[in-house]
N, C-alpha and C positions, 0 to 999 in steps of 0.2 A: 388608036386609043388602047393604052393597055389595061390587061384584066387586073380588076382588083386584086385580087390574092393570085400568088403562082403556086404550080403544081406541086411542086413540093411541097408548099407548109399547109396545102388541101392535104395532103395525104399523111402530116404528122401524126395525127392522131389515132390513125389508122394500125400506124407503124406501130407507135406504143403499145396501142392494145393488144396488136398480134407479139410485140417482144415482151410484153405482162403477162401475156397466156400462157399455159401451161400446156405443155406439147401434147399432140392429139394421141399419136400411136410412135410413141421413143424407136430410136433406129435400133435396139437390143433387141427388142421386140421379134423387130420386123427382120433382124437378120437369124431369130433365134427359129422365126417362123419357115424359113427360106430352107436352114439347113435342116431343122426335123423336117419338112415338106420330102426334101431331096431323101433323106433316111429311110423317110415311110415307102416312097415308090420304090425305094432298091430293093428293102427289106421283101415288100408287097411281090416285088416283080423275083425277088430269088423264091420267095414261097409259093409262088403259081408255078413255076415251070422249075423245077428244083433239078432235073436233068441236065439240061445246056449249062448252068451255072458248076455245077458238079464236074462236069466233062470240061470245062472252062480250068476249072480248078486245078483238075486232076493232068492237065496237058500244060500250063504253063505253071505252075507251083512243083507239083509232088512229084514229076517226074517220070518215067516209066517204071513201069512193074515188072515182075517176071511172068506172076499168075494173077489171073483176071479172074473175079469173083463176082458173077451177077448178082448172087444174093445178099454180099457186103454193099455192092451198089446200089441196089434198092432197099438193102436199110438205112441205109446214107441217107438217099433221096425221100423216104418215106420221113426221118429227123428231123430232116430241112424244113419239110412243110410242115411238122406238126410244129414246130420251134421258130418258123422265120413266121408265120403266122401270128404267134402270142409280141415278138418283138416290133411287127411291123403295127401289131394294134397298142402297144406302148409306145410306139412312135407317133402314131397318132393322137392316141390321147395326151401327150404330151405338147405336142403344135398344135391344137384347138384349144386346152388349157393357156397355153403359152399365147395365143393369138386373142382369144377373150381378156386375158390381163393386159393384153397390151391397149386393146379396142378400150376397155374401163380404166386405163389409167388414168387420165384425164380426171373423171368424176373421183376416182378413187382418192386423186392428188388432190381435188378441190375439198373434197370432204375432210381431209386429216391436216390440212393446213388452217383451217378452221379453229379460232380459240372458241370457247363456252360461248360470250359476248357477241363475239360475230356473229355466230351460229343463232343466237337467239335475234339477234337485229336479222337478219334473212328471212326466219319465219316471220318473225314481226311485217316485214317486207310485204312476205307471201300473203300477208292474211291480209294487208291493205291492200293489195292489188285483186283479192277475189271480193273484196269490199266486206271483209270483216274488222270487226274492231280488237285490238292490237291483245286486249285484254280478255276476249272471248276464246276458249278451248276447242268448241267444235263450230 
């Protein structure tokens, strides 16, 4: 005996409404999230330990010296942290910003795709479903 309906045109409907929706968290977002994430822990991990990064630096970049200056090195190192510090918290606040707009775009998109009319048919919506009358304010 075959089934009334087959699986696919069970699942039409399904299909449209998820290709009618409006995307939850856009892939800009989420890659935008990925690379300040990656930013923050560098920035984070050169401002904790600003030594090895320095000494990293100073052996495959700048080369050798003639004269080695402790006190140049730890003003170096003391920079790094007061400065990789302020960047690594602009990096963050940047990916929690960036990850909140991503998480609200959704609601954000529904909201300003909205004419005047629609908007007012939704509340109308709203106010029949908690069982108020269409024409009542509060």
């Amino acid at each position: 005996m075959p089934f009334p309906f087959s699986f696919t045109t069970s699942l039409a409907p399904v299909i449209a409404q998820a290709s009618a929706e409006t995307v939850r968290f856009p892939l800009v977002y989420q890659i935008a999230c990925i690379i300040l994430t990656a930013l923050f822990l560098l920035t984070f991990s050169i401002a904790r330990n600003p030594r090895s990064w320095r000494r990293l630096y100073q052996a495959k970049v700048q080369g050798p010296r003639d004269h080695f200056s402790v006190n140049r090195n730890k003003r170096i190192d003391e920079k790094l942290k007061r400065y990789g510090i302020i960047v690594a918290m602009v990096f963050l606040v940047a990916d929690v910003s960036c990850f909140v707009l991503g998480f609200t775009y959704r609601h954000r998109a529904d909201a300003r795709e909205l004419t005047p009319e629609e908007q007012s048919e939704r509340q109308d919506l709203k106010r029949f479903k908690s069982g108020k009358s269409p024409g009542a304010l509060f």
